[in-house]
Backbone bond lengths (Angstrom), bond angles and torsions (degrees), N, CA, C in turn:
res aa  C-N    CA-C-N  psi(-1)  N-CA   C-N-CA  omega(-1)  CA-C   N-CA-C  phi
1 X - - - 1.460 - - 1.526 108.41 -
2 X 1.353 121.03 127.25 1.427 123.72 169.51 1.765 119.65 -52.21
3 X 1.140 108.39 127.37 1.339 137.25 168.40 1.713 89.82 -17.27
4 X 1.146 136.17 -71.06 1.755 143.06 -154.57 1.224 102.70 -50.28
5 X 1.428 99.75 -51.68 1.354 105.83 -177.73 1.417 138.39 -74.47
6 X 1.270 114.75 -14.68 1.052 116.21 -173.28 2.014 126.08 -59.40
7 X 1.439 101.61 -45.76 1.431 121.64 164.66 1.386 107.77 -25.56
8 X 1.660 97.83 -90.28 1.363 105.08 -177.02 1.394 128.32 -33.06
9 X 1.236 119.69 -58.99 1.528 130.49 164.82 1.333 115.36 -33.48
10 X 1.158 103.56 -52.84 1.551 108.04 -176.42 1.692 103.65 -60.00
11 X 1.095 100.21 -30.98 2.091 98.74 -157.17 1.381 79.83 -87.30
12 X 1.852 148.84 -50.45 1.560 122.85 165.92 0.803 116.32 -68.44
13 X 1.253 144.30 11.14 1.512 127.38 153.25 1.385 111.14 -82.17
14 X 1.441 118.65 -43.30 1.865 112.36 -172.33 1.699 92.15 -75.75
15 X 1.381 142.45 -17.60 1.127 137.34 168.25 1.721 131.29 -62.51
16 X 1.287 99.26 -32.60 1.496 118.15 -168.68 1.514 93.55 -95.52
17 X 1.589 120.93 -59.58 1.320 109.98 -153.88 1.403 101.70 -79.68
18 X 1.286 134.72 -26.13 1.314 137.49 134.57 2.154 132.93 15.67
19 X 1.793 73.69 -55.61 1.613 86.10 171.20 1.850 111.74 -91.84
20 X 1.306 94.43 157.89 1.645 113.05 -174.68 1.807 103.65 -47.57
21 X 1.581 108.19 125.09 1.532 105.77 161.40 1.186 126.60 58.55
22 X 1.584 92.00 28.79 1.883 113.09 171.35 1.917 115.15 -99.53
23 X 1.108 115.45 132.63 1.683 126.82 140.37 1.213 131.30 -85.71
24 X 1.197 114.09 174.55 1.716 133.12 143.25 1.254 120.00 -142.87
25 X 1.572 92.58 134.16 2.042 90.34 174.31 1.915 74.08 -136.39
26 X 1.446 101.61 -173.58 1.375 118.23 179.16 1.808 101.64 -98.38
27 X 1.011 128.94 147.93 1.185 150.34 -152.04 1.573 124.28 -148.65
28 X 1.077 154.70 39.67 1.874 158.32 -138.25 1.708 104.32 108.38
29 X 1.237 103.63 -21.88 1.519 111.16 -178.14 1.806 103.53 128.45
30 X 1.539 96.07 17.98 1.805 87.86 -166.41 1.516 100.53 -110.49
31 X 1.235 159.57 173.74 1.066 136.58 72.66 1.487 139.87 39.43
32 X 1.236 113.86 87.86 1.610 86.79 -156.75 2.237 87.34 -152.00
33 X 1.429 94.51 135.02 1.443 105.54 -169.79 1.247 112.81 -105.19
34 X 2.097 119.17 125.24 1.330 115.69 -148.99 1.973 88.50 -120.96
35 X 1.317 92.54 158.57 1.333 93.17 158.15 1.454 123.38 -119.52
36 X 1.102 127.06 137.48 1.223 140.01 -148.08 1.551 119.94 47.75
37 X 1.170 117.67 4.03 1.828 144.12 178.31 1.771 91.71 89.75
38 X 1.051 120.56 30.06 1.763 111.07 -179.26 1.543 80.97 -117.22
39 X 0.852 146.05 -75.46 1.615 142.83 -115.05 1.838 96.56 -126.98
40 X 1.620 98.53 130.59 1.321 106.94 175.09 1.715 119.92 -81.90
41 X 0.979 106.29 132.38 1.146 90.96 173.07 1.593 127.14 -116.67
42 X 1.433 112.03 -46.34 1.646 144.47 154.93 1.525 107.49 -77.97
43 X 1.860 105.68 145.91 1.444 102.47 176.98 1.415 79.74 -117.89
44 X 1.299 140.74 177.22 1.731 144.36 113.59 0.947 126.72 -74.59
45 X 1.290 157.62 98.89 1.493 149.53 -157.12 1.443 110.13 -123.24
46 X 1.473 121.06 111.52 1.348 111.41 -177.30 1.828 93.14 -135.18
47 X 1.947 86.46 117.59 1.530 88.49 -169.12 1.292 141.53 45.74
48 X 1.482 121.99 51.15 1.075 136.47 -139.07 1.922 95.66 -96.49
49 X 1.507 121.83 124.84 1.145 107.36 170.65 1.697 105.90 70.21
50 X 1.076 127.21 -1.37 1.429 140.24 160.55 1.606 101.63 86.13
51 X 1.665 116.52 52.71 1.347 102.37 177.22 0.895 135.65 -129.89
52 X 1.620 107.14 36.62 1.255 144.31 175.13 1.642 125.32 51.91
53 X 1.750 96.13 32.61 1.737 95.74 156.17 0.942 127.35 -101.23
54 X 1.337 137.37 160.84 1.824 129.21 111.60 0.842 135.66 -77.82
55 X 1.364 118.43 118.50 1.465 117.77 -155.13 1.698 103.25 -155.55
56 X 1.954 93.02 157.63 1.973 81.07 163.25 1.686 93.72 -114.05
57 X 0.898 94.50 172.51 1.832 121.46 176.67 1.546 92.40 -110.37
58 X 1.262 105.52 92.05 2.004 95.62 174.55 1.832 106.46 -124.99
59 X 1.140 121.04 148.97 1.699 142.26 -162.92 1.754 75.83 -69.21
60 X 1.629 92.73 155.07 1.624 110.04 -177.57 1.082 93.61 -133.00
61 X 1.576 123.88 164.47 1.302 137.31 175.54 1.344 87.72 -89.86
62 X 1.229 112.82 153.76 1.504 122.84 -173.36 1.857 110.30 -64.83
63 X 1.386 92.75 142.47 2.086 91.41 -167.02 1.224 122.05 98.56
64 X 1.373 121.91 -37.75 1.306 136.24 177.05 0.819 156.42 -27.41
65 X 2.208 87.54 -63.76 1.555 117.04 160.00 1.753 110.52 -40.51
66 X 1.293 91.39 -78.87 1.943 108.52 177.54 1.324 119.18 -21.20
67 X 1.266 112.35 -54.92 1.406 147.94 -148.33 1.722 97.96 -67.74
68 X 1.534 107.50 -61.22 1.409 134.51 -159.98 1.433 108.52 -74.88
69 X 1.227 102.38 -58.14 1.810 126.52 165.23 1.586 101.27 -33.05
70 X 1.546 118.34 -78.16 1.224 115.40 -176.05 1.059 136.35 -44.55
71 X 1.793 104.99 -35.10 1.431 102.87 -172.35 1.722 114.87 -108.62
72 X 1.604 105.18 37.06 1.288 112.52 171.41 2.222 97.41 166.90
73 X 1.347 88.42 79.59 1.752 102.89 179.69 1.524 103.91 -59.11
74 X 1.223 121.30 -49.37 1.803 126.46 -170.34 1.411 96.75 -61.39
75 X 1.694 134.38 -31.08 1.460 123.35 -166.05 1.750 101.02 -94.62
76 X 0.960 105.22 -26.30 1.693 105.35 -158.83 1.170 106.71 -129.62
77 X 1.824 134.42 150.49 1.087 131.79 174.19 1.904 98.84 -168.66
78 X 1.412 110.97 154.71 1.273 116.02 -178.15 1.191 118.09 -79.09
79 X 1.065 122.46 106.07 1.461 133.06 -176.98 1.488 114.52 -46.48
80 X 1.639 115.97 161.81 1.798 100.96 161.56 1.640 105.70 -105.44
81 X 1.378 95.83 174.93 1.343 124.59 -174.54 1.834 106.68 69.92
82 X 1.214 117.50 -37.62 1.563 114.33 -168.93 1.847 105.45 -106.53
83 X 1.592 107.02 -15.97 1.494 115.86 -166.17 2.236 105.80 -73.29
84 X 1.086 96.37 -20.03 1.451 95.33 -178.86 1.597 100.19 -92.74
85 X 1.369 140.10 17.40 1.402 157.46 123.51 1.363 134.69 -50.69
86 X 1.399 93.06 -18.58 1.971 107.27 -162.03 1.418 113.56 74.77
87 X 1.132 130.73 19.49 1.437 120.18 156.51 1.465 118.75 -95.09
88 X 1.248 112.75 149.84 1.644 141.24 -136.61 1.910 85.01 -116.02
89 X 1.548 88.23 128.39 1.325 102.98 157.86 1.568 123.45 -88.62
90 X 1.176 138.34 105.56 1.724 122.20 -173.91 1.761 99.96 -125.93
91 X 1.519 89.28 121.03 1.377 129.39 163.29 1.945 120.55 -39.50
92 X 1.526 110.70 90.72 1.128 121.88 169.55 1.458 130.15 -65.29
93 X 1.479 109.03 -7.73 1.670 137.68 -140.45 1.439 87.06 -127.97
94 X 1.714 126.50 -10.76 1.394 94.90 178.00 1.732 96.53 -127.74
95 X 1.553 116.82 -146.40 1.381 117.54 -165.56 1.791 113.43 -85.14
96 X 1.307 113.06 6.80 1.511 116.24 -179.97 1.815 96.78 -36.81
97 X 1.534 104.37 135.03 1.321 97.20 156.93 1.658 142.68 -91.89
98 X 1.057 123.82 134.98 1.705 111.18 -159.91 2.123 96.59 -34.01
99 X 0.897 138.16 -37.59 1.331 132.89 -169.85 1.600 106.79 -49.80
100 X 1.431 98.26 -40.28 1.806 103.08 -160.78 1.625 101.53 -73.51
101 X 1.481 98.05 -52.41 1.657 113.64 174.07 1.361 108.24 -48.20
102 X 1.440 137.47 -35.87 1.667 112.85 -173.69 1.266 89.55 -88.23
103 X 1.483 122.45 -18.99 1.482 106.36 156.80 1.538 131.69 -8.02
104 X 1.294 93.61 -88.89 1.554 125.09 -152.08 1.571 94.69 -78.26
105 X 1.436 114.67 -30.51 1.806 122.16 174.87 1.535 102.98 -55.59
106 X 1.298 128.64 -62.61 1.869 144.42 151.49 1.059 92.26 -19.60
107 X 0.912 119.76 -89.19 1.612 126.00 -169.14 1.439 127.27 -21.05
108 X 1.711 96.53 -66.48 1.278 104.47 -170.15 1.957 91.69 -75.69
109 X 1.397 137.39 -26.30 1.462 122.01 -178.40 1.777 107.54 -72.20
110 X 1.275 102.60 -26.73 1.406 92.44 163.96 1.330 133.84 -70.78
111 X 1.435 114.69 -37.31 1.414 114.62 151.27 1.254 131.01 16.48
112 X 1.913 84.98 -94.03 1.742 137.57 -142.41 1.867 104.70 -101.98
113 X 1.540 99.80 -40.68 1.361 94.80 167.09 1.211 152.03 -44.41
114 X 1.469 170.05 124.72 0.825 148.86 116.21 1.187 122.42 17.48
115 X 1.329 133.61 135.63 1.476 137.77 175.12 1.166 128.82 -64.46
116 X 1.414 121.32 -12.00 1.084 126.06 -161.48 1.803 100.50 -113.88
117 X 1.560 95.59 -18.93 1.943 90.45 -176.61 1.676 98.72 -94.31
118 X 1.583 109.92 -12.29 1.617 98.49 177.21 1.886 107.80 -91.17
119 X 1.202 104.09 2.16 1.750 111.98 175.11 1.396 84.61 -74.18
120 X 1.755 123.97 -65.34 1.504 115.60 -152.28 1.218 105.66 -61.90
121 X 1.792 118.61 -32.47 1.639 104.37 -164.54 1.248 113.95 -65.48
122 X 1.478 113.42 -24.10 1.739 116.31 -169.70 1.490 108.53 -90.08
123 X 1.426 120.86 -11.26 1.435 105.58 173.70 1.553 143.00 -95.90
């Protein structure tokens, strides 16, 4: 793995595995954060298909995608294969601040979770 990358990864990984009854194994060849190891929730995407992001692919609460995209195109964009789902592409490569990013990581575990593991994460 290139030197650039390494940081970041590290800071979604202590972010993701962080939450209740999370993994990671690699998944398309990426990085990719499960809950209960069934359900995706986080992608890692570094230059994926050669298209020059860093980015995660993370699950949106429904509306989101649209929502997020609009009101900041350079940070966010609809991913393929998972984007006709409503999950949100967000831009590692630009000025998002780590705050917004564990954001959208929450987000997408709230999703996908079970109700009862997004009670524990919030309490």
């Amino acid at each position: 793995m290139p030197a650039r990358l390494a940081s970041p990864l590290v800071r979604i990984r202590e972010l993701c595995l962080a939450l209740p009854e999370t993994s990671e194994r690699l998944s398309h060849g990426a990085p990719t954060f499960f809950i209960r190891r069934k359900r995706s929730f986080v992608m890692y995407m570094d230059n994926h298909h050669d298209d020059g992001r860093l980015a995660l692919w993370c699950a949106a609460p429904e509306g989101a995608q649209g929502a997020m995209i609009e009101s900041a195109p350079a940070s966010y964009f609809i991913p393929p294969y998972v984007g006709h789902r409503g999950w949100l592409g967000v831009r590692l490569d630009r000025d998002l601040g780590w705050d917004e990013i564990a954001g959208a990581i929450e987000d997408a575990y709230a999703t996908v979770a079970p109700r009862r593991l997004v009670d524990e994460a919030t309490t």
